[in-house]
Backbone as CSV, one residue per row, in Angstrom:
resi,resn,N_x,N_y,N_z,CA_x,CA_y,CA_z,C_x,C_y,C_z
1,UNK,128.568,131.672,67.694,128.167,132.646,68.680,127.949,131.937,70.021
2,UNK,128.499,132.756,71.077,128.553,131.707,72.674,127.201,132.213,73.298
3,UNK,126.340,131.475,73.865,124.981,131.401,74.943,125.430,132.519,75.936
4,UNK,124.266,132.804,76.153,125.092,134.049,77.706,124.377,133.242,78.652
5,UNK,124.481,133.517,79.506,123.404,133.248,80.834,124.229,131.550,81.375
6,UNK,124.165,131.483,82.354,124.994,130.403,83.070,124.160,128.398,83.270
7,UNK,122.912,128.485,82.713,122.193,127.618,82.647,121.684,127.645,81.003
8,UNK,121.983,125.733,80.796,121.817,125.414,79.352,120.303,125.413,79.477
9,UNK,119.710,125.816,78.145,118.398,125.627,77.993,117.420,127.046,78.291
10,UNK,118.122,127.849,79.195,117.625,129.117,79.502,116.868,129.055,81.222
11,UNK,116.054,129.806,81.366,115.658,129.779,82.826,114.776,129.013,83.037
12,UNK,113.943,128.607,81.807,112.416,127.841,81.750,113.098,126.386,82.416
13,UNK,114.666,126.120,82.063,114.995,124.906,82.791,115.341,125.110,84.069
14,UNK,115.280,126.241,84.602,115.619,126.553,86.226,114.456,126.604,86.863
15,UNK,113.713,127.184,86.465,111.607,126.264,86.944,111.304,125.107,86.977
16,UNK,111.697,124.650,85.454,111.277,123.175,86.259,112.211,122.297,86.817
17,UNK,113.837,122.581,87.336,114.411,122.213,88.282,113.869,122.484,89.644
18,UNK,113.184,123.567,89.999,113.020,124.555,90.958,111.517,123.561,91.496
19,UNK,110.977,123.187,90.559,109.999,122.727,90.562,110.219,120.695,90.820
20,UNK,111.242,120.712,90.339,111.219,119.104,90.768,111.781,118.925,92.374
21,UNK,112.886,120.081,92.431,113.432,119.959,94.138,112.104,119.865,94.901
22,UNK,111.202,121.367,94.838,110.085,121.346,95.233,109.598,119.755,95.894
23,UNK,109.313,119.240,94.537,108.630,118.061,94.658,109.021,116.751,95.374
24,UNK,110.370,116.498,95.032,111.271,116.025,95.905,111.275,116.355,97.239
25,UNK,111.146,117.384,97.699,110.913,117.660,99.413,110.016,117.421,100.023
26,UNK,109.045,117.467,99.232,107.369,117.279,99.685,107.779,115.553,99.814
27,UNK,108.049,114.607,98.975,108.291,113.234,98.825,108.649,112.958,100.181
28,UNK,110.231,113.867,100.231,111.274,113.064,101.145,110.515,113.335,102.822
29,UNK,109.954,114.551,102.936,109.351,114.977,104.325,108.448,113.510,104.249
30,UNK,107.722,113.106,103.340,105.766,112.433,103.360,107.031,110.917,103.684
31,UNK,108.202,110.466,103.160,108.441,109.532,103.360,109.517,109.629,104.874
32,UNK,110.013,110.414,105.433,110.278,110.431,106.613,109.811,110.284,107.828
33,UNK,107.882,110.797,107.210,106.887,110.271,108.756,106.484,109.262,108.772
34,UNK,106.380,108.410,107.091,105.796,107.081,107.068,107.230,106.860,107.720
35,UNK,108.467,106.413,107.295,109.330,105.874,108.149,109.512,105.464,109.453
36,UNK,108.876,106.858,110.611,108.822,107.486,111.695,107.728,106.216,112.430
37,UNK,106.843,105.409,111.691,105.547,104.721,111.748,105.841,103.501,111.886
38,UNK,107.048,103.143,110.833,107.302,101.689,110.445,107.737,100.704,111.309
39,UNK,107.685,99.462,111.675,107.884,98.838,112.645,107.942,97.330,111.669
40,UNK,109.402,96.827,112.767,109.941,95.472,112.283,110.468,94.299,113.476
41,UNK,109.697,93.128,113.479,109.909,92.414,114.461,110.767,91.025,114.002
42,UNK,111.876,90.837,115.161,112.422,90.027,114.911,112.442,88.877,115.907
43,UNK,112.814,87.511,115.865,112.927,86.811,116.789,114.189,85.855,116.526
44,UNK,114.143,85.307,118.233,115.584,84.976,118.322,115.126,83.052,119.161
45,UNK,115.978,82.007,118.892,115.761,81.415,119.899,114.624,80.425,119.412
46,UNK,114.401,80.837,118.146,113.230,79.423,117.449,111.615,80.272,118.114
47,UNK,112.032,81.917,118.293,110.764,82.380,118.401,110.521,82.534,119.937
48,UNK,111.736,82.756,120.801,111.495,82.394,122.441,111.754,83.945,122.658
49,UNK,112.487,84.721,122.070,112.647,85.847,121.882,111.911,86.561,120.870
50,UNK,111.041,87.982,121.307,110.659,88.548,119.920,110.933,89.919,120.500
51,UNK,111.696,90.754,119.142,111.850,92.184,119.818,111.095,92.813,118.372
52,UNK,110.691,93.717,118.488,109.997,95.599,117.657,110.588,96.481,117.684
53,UNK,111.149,97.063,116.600,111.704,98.291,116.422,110.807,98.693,115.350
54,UNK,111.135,100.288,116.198,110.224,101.449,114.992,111.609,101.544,114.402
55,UNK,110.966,103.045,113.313,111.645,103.543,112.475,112.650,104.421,112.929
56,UNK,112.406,104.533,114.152,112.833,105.721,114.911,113.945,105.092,115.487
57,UNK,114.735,103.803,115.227,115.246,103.204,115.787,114.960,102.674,117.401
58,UNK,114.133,102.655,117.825,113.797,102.643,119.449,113.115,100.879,119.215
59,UNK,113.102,100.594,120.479,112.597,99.436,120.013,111.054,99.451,121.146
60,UNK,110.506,99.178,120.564,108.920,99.545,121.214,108.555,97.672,121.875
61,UNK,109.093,96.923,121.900,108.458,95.706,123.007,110.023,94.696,122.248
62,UNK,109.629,93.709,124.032,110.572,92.444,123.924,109.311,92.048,124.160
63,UNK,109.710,90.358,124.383,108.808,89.442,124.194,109.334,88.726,124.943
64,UNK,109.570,87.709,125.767,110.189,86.168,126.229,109.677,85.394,126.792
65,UNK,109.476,84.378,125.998,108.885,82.928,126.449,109.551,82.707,127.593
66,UNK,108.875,82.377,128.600,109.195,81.710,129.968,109.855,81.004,130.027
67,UNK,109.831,79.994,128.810,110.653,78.941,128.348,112.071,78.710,128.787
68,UNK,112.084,80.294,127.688,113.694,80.820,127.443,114.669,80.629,128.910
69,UNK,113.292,81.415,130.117,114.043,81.624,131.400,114.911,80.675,131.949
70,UNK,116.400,80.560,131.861,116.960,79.562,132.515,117.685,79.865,133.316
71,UNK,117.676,80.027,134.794,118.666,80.494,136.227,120.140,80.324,135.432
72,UNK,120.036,79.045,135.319,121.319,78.247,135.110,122.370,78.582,133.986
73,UNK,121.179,79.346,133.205,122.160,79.827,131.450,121.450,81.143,131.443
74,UNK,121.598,82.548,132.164,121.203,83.593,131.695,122.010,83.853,130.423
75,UNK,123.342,83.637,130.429,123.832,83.939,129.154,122.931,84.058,127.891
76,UNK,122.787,82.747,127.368,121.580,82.221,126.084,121.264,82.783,126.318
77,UNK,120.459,83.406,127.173,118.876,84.664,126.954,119.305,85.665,127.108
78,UNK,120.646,86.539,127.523,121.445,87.490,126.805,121.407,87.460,125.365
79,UNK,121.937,86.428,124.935,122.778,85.977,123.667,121.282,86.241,122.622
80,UNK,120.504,85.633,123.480,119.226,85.734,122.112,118.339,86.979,122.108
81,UNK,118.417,87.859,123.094,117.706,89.185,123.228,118.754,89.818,122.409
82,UNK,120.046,90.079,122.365,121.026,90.981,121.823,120.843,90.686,120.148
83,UNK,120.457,89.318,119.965,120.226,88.597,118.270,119.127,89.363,117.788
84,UNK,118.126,88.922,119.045,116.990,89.938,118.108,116.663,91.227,118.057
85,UNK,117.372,92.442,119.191,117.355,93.443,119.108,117.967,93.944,117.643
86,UNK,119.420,93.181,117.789,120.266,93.477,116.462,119.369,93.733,115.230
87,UNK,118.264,92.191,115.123,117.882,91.936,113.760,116.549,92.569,113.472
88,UNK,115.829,93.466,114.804,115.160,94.091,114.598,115.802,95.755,113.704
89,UNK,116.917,95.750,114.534,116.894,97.316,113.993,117.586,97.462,112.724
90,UNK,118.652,95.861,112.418,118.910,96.096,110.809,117.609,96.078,109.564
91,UNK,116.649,95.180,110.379,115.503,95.440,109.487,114.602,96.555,109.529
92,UNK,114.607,97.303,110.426,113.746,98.316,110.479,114.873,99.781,109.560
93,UNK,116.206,99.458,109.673,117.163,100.420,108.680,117.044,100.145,107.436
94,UNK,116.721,98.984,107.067,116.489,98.320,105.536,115.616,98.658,105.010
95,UNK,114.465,98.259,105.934,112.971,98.953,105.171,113.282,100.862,105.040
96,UNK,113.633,101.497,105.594,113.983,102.804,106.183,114.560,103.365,105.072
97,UNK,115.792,102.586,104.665,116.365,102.781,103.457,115.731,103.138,102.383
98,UNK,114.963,101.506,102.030,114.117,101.546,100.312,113.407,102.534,100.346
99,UNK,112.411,102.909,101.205,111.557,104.223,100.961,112.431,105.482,101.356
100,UNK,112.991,105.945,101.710,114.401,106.884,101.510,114.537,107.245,100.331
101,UNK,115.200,105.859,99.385,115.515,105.687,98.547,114.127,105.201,97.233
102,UNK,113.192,105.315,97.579,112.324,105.538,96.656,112.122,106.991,96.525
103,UNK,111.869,107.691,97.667,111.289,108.730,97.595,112.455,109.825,96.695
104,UNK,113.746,109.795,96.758,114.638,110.165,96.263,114.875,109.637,94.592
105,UNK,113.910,108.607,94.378,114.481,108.333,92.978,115.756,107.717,92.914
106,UNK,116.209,107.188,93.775,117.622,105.974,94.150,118.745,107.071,94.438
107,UNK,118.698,108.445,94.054,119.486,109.426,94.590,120.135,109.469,95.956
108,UNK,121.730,108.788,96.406,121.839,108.466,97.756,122.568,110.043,98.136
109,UNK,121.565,110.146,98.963,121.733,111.597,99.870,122.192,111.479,101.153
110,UNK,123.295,111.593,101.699,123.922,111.164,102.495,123.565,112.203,103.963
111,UNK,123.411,111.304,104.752,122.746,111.751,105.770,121.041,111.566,106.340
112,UNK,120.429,110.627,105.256,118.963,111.174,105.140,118.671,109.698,106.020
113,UNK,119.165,108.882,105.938,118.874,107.627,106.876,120.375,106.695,107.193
């Protein structure tokens, strides 16, 4: 004899699907503002450079040792602000990620970070 109804298990399994999305949204919103918070600093230059990025991708402070300042080679202090901007915001996407991806249960939802 064939099941009627279009979900195995009956509806009691469409509640507590209904009920885990639920829960899952509440997660993914609570881990999108911690994200929104998170902040990752990188440095460039043996530490002559330091840049901060939030979560928000923005980068909230540079840093530069006086040191760094050279008339003669602005390049290098191009070269090492662009290093640590870079390595701020791959780390601030990394961290961004795992809790993404915690809050999801490793479920990659494309679009969410």
């Amino acid at each position: 004899m064939a099941k009627r109804g279009g979900f195995p298990g009956g509806m009691g399994n469409m509640g507590a699907m209904m009920k885990q999305a639920q829960k899952m949204q509440a997660e993914l919103a609570k881990a999108q503002e911690e994200v929104k918070t998170m902040s990752f600093e990188a440095t460039a230059g043996g530490g002559m450079v330091k840049v901060t990025a939030l979560g928000d991708n923005t980068i909230q402070s540079i840093v530069i040792d006086p040191e760094a300042v050279d008339p003669e080679d602005v390049e290098m202090l191009e070269d090492m602000v662009l290093a640590a901007v870079n390595e701020a915001l791959r780390g601030v996407s990394d961290m961004a990620a795992a809790r993404m991806s915690a809050a999801t249960g490793g479920m990659n939802i494309p679009g969410l970070v």
